[in-house]
N, C-alpha and C positions, 0 to 999 in steps of 0.2 A: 779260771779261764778269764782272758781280758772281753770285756763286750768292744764290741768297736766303737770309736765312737762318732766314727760319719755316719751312722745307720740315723742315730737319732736325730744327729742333727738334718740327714738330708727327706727325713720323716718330717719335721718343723717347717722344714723350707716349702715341701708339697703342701702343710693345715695354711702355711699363711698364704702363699698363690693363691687357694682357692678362693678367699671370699674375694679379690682382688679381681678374679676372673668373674666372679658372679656380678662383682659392679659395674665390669664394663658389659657384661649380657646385659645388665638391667637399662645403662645410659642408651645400648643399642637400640632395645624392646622399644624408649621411650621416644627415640628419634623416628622409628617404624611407624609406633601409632600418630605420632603430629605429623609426617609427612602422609600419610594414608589420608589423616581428614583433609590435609590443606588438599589432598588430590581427588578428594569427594566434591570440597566446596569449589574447586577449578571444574571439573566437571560439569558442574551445573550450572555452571554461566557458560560454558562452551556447547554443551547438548542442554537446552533448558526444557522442560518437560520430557526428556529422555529419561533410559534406566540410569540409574547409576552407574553400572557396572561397565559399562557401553565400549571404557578404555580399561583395560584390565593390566598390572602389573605381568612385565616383561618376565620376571623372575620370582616364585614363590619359595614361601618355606614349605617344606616338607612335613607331614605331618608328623613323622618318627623320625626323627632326624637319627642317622646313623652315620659311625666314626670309624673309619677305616685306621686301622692301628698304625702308626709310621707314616701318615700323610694328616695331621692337624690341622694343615689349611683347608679341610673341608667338612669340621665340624661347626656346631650352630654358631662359633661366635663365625667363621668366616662367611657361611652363609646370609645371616643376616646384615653383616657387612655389603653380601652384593647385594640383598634384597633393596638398601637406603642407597647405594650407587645409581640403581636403576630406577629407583622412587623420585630420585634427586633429579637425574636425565627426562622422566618423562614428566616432574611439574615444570620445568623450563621449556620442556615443547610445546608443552600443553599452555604456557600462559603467554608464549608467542604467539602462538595462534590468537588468544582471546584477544591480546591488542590488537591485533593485524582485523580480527571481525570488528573491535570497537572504535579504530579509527576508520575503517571503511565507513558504517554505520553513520560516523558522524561527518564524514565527508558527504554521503548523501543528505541527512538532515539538513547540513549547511547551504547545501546547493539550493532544495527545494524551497527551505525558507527566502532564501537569494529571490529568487523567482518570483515567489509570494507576494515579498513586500514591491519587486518593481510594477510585476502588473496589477498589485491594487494602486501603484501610483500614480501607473497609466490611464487605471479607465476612472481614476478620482478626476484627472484631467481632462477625460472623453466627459462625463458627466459635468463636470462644470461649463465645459463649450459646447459641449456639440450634441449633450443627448436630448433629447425631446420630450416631453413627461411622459413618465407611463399612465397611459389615460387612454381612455376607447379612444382618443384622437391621436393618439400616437401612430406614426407613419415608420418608414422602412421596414423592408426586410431585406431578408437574404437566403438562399436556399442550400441544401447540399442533399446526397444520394444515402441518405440512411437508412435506417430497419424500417420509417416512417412511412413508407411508400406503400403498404397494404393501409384499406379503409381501415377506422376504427371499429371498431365494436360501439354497441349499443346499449351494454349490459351495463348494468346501474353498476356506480362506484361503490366504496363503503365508507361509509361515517359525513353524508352528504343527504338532504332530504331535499323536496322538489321546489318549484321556482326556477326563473329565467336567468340571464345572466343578458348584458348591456349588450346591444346590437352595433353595429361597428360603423365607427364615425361615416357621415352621411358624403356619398361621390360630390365633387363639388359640379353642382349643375353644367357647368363649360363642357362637359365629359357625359353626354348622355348616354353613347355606346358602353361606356366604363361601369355607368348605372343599369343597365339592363343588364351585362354582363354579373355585378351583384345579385341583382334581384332575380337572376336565373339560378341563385344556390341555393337551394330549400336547405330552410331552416328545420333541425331535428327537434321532436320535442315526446320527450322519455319520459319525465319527470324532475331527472337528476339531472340539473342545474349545469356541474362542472361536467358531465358525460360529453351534454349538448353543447356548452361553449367549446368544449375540444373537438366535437367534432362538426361544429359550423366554423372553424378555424381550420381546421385540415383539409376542409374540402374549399376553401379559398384559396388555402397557401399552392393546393392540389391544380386549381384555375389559375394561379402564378398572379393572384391578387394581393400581395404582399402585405401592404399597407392594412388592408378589410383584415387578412388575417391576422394582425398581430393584434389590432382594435381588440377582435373577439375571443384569441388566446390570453390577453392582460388578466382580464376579468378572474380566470381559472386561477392563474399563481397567485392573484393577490387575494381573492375572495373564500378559496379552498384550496393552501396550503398540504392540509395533508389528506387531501384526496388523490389515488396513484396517478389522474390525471395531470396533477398538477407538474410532476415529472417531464411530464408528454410535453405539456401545452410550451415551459419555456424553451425546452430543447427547439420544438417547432418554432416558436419566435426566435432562436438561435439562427435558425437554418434561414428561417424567411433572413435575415438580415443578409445574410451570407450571401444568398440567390442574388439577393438585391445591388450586391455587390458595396455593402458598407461591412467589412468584416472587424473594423475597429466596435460598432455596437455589439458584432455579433461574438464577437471576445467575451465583453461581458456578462453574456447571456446564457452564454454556455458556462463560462466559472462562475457566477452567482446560482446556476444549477448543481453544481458539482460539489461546490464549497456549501447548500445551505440543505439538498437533498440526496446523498451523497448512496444515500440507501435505495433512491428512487430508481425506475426500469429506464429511465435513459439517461442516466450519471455517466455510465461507461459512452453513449455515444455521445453526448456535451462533451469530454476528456479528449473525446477520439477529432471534434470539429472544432474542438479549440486548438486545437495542433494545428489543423487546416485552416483557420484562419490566421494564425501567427506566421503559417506560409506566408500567406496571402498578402502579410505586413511585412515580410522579409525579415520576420524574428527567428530564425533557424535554430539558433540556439536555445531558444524557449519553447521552439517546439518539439524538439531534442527531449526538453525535460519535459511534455507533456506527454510524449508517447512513453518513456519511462515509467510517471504517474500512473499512466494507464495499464500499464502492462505489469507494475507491480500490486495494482488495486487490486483491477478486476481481470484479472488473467485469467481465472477458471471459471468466466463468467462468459467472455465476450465470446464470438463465432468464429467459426475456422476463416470464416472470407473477412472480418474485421483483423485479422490474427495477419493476413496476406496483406491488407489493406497498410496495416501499421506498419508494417516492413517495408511497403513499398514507399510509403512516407519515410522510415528512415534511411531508406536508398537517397530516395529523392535529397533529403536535405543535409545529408552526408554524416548521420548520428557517427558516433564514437561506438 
C-alpha cells in the first residue's frame, strides 16, 4: 500500500508553526508585562499616594483561556493582542492627563512666584522711603474687621518666662487729651511678657490708638518670635496700619506674617488682609493671587464667614 505522502509532510508544516506561534505569544506576554509597569509608574504620578489599582485595564485575560474550534481569532494569541491595544489606549490617556496636571501646576508656580518677587520689590521700596523703624516709636496704623475683635486671653503663652516688654513711645506733650486717653488703658501684667504686650496692644488698637498700639505690639514679634502671640501681635500691627489708612505698610506686615509664620493662628487672616490692602492699592490682580494663596493654604482651616468674605472679595475685584 502507497502511504500518502502529504500526511507527512502536512504533519511537518503543523511541528514547525508551532514554535513560530509560541514566539509570538512569548513577544506578546513581553510587550503585556512593560506596558503593565509603564501603566503602574503613570499611575502614580497621576493618583500619587493612591491604590495602584485605582485605573484598572479595560480588557483582561482570562484565567483558562478557551478556544472555540473554527473561530481562532479568539484564542490567547488574539486575546492578548486586545489586551496591548487597550494597555496602549489607556497609557496615552493616562499621560495626557499627567501633562495637562503638570503644566497647570507649573502655570500656578509660575504665577505666584511672579507675585513674590514684585511685592517683595515693592515693599524693598516702601522700606527704603517710607517705613519708619520698627522701634517702640514707630508710628501708623491701620485697622480691619477680623477674628481679632474678642479680648485676648490672659493665659500664659508657651516657651516664654516673665518680665515686661517696652511701654509705647511717649504722647507728644501738644496732645494732653491723646495722653490721658493712653493712660486710661490699664496695663496687664500676668507675668508672661509677650501675653501682656499683646494684649496692652489690642486694647489700644481696640481705643483706635494706632500709633501706642503698634509701639507695644513691635516688642512681641521681635522679642518672642515663637511665642503664638507673636502671630497675633503682627497681624494686629497689619490691621492697625490698615485702619490707619497707610495700606502700603500694612502690605507688609501682613506678608512678612504669612511668609515668616506661616503656621501661626493669624497667617490665614494676614493672607485674607493682604488681599484687602492690595484693594486698597488698586492691585486687583495681586489680590486675585492672594485670595487663591489663601484659599489653596488654608481652606479647611479658615471660617464659613471668611469663606463668604473671600468671595465677596473676589466678586468685588472681578477674580477669574
Amino acid at each position: 500500500m502507497r502511504t500518502p505522502i502529504g500526511l507527512p509532510l502536512a504533519a511537518l508544516g503543523l511541528l514547525l508553526a508551532l514554535p513560530a506561534a509560541a514566539q509570538d505569544q512569548g513577544a506578546l506576554d513581553g510587550r503585556v508585562n512593560k506596558l503593565e509597569r509603564e501603566m503602574r509608574a503613570v499611575q502614580r504620578k497621576v493618583f500619587p499616594g493612591g491604590a495602584p489599582n485605582q485605573v484598572e485595564p479595560q480588557i483582561t485575560a482570562p484565567t483558562q483561556p478557551t478556544e472555540i474550534p473554527g473561530t481562532p481569532s479568539s484564542g490567547p494569541l488574539a486575546t492578548l493582542t486586545a489586551r496591548v491595544d487597550a494597555l496602549e489606549s489607556q497609557q496615552q490617556s493616562l499621560t495626557g492627563q499627567l501633562e495637562q496636571v503638570q503644566y497647570k501646576q507649573r502655570q500656578l508656580e509660575e504665577a505666584f512666584a511672579a507675585y513674590k518677587t514684585a511685592t517683595d520689590a515693592r515693599l524693598k521700596t516702601i522700606e527704603a522711603g517710607a517705613l519708619p523703624p520698627a522701634t517702640p516709636g514707630a508710628v501708623a496704623a491701620s485697622g480691619d474687621t477680623s477674628t481679632d475683635t474678642s479680648p485676648p486671653t490672659s493665659t500664659r503663652g508657651p516657651g516664654n518666662g516673665g518680665g515686661t516688654l517696652g511701654a509705647p513711645a511717649a504722647t507728644p506733650a501738644a496732645d494732653p487729651a491723646r495722653a490721658a486717653r493712653v493712660n486710661a488703658i490699664e496695663k496687664p501684667s500676668t507675668g508672661d511678657a509677650a501675653e501682656d504686650g499683646y494684649t496692652y496692644g489690642y486694647r489700644l488698637w481696640n481705643a483706635k490708638l494706632y500709633p501706642e498700639a503698634i509701639a507695644a505690639l513691635r516688642p512681641v514679634v521681635q522679642q518672642y518670635p515663637k511665642h503664638r502671640r507673636a502671630s497675633f501681635a503682627q497681624n494686629l500691627i497689619g490691621r492697625a496700619y490698615l485702619d490707619d489708612g497707610k495700606p502700603s505698610l500694612a502690605s507688609r506686615e501682613f506678608y512678612d506674617n504669612y511668609k515668616n509664620l506661616p503656621d501661626g493662628e493669624r497667617a490665614p487672616d494676614s493672607l485674607f488682609y493682604l488681599a484687602d490692602a492690595l484693594t486698597k492699592l488698586k492691585k486687583t490682580k495681586e489680590a486675585c493671587d492672594v485670595y487663591g494663596e489663601l484659599t489653596d493654604v488654608y481652606g479647611d482651616r479658615i471660617s464659613a464667614t471668611m469663606k463668604a468674605d473671600v468671595a465677596k472679595g473676589r466678586t468685588a475685584n472681578k477674580c477669574a
